[in-house]
N, C-alpha and C positions, 0 to 999 in steps of 0.2 A: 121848878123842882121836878123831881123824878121817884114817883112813890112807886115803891115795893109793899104791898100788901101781903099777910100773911106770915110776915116774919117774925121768927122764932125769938132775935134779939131786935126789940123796935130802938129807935134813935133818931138825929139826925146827924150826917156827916158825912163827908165824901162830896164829888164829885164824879158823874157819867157824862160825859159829853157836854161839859162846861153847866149842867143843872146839879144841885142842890140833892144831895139822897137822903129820903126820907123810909125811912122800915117802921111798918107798921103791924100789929098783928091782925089789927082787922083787916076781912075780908073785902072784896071790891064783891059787896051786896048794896043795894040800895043808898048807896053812897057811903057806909059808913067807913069807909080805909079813905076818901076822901076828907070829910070832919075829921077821922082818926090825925090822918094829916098834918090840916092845915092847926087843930091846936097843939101837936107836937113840936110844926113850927114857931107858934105862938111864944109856948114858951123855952125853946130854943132861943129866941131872940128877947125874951124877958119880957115880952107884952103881953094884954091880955088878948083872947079869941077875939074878940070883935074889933080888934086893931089888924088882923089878917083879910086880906079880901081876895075871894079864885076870881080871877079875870077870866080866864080860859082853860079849858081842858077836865070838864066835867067828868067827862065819859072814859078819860085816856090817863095812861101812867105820866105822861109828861105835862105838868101843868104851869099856870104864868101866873105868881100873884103879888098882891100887895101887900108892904108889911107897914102897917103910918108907926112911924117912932120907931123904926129899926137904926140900930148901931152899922152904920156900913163894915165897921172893923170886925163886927159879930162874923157878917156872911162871909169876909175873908177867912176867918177861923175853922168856920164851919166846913169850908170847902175844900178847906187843905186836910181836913179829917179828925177834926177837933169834935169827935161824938159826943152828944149829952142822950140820955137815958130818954126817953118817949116819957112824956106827962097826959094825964087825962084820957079821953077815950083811947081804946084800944091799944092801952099800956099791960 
């Protein structure tokens, strides 16, 4: 995925470079547009938080992670630009 922090309308939808766009309003402080994130993906793909896992890319807008119980036809949706509204932190 590809977080955008800071954003004025948070979501997830799109694609940049074959990743996942993720707009969040929180800031990249102390991780929170990261958490912001990964439960905006959570429930994007209709699971809870602790079904998401960051493999990689703590520090960086471009991140690799895991979703146990994702709908593959979900992230096809998602990608072609099928935005749902940011839930939880940093909505």
């Amino acid at each position: 995925m590809w977080v955008r922090p800071g954003a004025v309308r948070p979501g997830v939808g799109g694609e940049r470079s074959g990743a996942l766009i993720v707009r969040v309003s929180a800031r990249a402080v102390d991780g929170k547009a990261t958490e912001a994130a990964l439960a905006a993906v959570a429930a994007a793909f209709g699971v809870r938080r602790r079904a998401v896992t960051l493999i990689a890319g703590a520090a960086s807008r471009t991140k690799i992670l895991e979703v146990d119980g994702a709908d593959p036809d979900a992230l096809s949706r998602l990608l072609a630009g099928a935005d749902t509204g940011s839930a939880g932190p940093g909505s």
